[in-house]
N, C-alpha and C positions, 0 to 999 in steps of 0.2 A: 443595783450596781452592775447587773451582769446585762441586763439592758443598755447602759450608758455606756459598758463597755463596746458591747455590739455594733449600737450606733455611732460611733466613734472610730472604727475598723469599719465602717459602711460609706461613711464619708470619706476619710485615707484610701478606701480601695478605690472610689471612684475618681478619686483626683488620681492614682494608680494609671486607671483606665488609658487618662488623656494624656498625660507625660511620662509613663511608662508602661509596661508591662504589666499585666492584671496581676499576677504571681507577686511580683515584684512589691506594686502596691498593696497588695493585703497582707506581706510581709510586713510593710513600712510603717502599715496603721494598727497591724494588732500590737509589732515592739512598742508601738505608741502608748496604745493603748495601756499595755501593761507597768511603761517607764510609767506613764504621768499617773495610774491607780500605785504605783508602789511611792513615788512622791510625794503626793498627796495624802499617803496615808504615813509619812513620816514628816515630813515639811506643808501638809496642807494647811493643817491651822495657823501657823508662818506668813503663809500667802492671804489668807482668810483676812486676819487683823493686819496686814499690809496694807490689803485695798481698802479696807473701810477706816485706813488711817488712826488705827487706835494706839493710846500710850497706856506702858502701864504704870499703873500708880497704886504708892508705897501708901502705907498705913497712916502714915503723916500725912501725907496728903490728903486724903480719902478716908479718916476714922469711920465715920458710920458706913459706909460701903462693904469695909472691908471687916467691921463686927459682925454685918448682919450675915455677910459671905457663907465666915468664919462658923456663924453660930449654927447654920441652916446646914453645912457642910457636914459641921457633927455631929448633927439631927439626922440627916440621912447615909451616913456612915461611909463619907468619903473622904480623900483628901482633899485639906483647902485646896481651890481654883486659885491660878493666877487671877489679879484681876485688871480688868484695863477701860480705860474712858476712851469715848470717840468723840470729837468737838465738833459733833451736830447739833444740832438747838431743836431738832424734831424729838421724843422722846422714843426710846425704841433700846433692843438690847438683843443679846444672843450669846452663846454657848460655842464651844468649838475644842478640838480636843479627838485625840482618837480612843481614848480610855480616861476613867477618872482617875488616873496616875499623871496624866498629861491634857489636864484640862484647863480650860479659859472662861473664863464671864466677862463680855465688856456690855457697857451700859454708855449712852449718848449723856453729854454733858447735861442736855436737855433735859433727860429723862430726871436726873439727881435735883435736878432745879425744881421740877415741879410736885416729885413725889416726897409723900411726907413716908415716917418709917414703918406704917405698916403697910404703905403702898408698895415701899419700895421689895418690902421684905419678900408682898405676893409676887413681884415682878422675877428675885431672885431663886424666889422656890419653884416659879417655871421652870428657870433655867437650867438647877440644878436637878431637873427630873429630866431632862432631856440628858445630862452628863450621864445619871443612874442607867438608863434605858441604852446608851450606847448609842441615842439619836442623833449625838454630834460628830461619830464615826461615818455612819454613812453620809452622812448633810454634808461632809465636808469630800470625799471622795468623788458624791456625784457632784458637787459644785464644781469642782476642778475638771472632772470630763465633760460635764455642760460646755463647760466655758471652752475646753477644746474644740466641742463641736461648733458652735460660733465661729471660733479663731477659725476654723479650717474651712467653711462655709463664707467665710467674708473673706478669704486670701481666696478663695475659686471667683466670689464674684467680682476683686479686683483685678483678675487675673482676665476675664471676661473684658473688665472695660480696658483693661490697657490692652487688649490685642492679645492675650497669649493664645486664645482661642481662635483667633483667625489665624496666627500665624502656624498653629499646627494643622489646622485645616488645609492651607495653602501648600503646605509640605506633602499631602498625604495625597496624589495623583487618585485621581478616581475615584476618593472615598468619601463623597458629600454625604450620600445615603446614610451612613456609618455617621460620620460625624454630625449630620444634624440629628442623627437618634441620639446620639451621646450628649447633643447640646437640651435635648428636653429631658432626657433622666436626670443631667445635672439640673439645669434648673427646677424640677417638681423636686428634687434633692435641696438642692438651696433653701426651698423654701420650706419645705416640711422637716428636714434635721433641727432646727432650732424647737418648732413645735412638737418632735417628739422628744425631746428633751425636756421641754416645758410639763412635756405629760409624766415624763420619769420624776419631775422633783416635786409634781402634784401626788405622786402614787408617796411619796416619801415623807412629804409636809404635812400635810392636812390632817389625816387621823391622828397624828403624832401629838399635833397641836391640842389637839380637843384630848387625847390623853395627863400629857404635861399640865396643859390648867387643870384637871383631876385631880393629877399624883402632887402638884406644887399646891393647890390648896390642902391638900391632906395631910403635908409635911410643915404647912403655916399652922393649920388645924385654925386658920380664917379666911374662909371665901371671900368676903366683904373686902379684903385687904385687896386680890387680886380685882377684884371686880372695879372698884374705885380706879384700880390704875391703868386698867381696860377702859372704862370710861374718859379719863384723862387723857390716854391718847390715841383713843376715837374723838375727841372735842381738838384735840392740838391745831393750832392753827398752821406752823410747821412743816414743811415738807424735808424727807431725808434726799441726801446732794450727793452722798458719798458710796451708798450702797449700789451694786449692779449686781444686772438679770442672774448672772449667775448664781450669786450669793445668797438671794431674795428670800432663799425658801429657812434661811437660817434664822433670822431675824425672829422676833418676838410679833410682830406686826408686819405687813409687805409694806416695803418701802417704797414701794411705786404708788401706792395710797393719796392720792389728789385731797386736802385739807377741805372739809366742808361738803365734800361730791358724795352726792347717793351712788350707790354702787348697783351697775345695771347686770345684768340677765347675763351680758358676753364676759363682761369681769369678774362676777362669777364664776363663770365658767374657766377661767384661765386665769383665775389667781393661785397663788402660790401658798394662802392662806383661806381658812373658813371666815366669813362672814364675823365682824365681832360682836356685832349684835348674838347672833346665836351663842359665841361662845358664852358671854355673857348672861345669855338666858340659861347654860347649861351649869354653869355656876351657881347662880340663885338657885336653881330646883336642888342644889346640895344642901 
């Protein structure tokens, strides 16, 4: 968190640099920094099931969803989750929530379609190990200052093409020097702000992941359950529409997952997720 915080005040001070004052701008990006982490840690999950378009739905709607919630909830000795569907047809789910007092499960339409109930149950006992651990606390704080650093990295580089950069260049009598160094530290900034973010919500996903299938088979007290529905959507034919980068690292599976594609050497390396073949394998040896 205090990473994404950092980078996030690195990018605001250098947009600083160019239309104001250096002082000025590191002012402007840590208040930033700090409004959008205090935000997000009261309205993030708000924004969370915003973007990925989820409703939630009532017990009527949703009886086995909302039994198995229910029953796994006070297995693990939390309060029921709200709970909510997202009307993607890829199968996929996630957690959000800044304490389990104030937590969420939504699951893709998809996902309910294709899982029978003991699949579904491993799917949910993931998720509510991720609420236990408090992994939906930070998941969702760094998601919200990822996404910052995007937002403020794509306003420099529009800012780039519509001229704002030449036109402060143009103002500044003598200072090419100056200003073409500030035009390469912004752009090596452009392009690396988004990739050290990617690297912050790796440092945050990944072991997590391989935990949570642990502690949610231990709370089903059936591997096999999770395993089948790891399998199911590792096979989905499906791709998710509605999830973005920011958010990626929440999900049950990375949503940027191409249906059918081997997964090479570099997407490993910059996924947002382990490998599900391994998880897989780490399930069975339980």
């Amino acid at each position: 968190m205090l990473g994404a915080i950092l980078l996030l005040a690195a990018v605001g001070y250098f947009l600083g640099l160019i239309w104001a004052s250096g002082p000025i701008g590191l002012i402007f990006a840590s208040g930033l920094a700090l409004a959008m982490s205090l935000g997000s840690y009261y309205a993030g999950d708000r924004i969370v099931l915003a973007s990925a378009r989820a409703k939630e739905v009532s017990p009527q709607q949703e009886p086995r969803l909302h039994n198995i919630v229910e029953g796994l909830a006070i297995a693990a000795g939390i309060p029921k989750p709200r709970v909510w569907v997202v009307p993607e047809r890829a199968p996929n789910a996630f957690a959000t929530g800044r304490d389990p007092e104030h937590s969420h499960v939504a699951v893709t339409q998809g996902l309910l379609d294709v899982m029978n109930r003991v699949e579904l149950e491993g799917v949910i006992g993931h998720e509510l190990s991720h609420v236990v651990d408090r992994d939906i606390l930070v998941g969702t704080v760094v998601a919200t200052l990822v996404g910052a650093v995007v937002l403020l990295s794509e306003f420099f580089m529009r800012s780039l093409w519509w001229g704002g950069f030449r036109g402060r260049r143009g103002d500044d009598r003598g200072g090419g020097g100056a200003e073409a160094i500030l035009f390469a530290v912004g752009f090596v900034l452009l392009i690396l702000a988004p990739l050290f973010g990617q690297i912050i919500k790796l440092a945050v996903s990944r072991q997590r992941e391989y935990l949570a299938d642990a502690q949610g088979a231990m709370l089903t007290r059936y591997p096999p359950g999770l395993i089948a529905a790891l399998e199911k959507i590792r096979d989905a034919p499906h791709a998710m529409r509605s999830a973005n980068n920011a958010t990626a690292h929440l999900w049950l599976d990375q949503p940027s997952r191409v249906p059918g594609s081997s997964t090479g050497t570099l997407e490993r390396l910059f996924a947002t997720h382990p490998p599900i073949e391994d998880r897989i394998r780490r399930l069975q040896e339980m």
